[in-house]
VOKE-352598 format. One record per residue (C-alpha): y, z, x; residue in one letter. Coordinates in nm, 2 decimals. Layout:
<north=Y; up=Z; east=X; aa=a>
...
REM end
This chain:
<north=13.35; up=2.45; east=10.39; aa=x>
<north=12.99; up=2.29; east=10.44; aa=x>
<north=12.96; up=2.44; east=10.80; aa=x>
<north=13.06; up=2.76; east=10.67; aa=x>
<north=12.79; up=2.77; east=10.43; aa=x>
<north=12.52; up=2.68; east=10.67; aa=x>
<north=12.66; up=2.95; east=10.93; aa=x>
<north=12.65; up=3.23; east=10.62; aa=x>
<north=12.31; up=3.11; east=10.55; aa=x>
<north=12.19; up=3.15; east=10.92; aa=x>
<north=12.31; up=3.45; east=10.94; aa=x>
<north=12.14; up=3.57; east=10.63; aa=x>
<north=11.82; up=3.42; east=10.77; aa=x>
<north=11.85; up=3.66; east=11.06; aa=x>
<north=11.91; up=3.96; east=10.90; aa=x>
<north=11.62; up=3.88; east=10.61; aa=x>
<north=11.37; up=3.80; east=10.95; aa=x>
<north=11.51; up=4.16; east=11.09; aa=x>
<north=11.46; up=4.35; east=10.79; aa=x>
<north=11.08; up=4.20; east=10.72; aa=x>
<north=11.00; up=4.30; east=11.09; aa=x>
<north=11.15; up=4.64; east=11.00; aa=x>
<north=10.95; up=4.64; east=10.62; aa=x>
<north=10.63; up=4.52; east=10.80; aa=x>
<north=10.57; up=4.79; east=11.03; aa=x>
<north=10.79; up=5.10; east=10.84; aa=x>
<north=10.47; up=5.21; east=10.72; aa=x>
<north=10.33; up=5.34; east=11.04; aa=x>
<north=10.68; up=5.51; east=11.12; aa=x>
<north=10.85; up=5.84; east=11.05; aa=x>
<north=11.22; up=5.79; east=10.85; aa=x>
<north=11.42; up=5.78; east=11.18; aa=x>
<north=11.24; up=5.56; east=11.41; aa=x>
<north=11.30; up=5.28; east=11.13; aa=x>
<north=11.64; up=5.28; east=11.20; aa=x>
<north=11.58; up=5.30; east=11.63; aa=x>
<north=11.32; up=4.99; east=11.54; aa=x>
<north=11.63; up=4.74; east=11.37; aa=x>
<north=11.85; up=4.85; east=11.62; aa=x>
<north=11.60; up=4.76; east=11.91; aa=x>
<north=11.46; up=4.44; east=11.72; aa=x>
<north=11.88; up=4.35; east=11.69; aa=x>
<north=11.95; up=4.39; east=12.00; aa=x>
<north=11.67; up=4.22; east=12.16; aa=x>
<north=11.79; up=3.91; east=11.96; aa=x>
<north=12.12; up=3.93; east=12.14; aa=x>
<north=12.06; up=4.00; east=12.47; aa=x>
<north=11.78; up=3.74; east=12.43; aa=x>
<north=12.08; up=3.47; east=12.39; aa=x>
<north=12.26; up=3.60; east=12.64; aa=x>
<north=11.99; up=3.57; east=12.89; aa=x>
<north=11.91; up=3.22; east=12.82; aa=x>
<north=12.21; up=3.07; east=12.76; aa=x>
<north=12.29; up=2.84; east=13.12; aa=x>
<north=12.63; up=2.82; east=13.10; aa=x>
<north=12.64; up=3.20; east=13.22; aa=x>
<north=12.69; up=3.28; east=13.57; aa=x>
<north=12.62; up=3.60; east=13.80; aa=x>
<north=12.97; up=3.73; east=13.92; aa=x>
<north=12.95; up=3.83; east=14.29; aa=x>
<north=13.03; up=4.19; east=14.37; aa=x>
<north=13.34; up=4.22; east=14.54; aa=x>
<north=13.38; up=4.30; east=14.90; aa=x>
REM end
């Protein structure tokens, strides 16, 4: 149950540290670009894991 908590709390950490990004520069923004900016900050985040992460490996094309 403890490990549950911490990864619930993690993952409320993230979205809090997304949203402030979002809060802190919404001013400057019309309505819809907010949205486009989360999405982008989001997905940065995960490809960002993804990228670093050495167990990965590059699959060879075949033929």
């Amino acid at each position: 149950m403890h490990a549950k908590f911490d990864s619930v709390k993690t993952r409320i950490a993230n979205i809090h540290e997304a949203l402030q990004y979002v809060k802190a520069n919404a001013e400057q923004m019309p309505k819809v670009d907010r949205w486009a900016t989360l999405m982008r900050y989001i997905c940065q985040r995960i490809v960002s894991g993804i990228a670093t992460n050495p167990t990965l490996k590059h699959l060879e094309a075949p033929g």
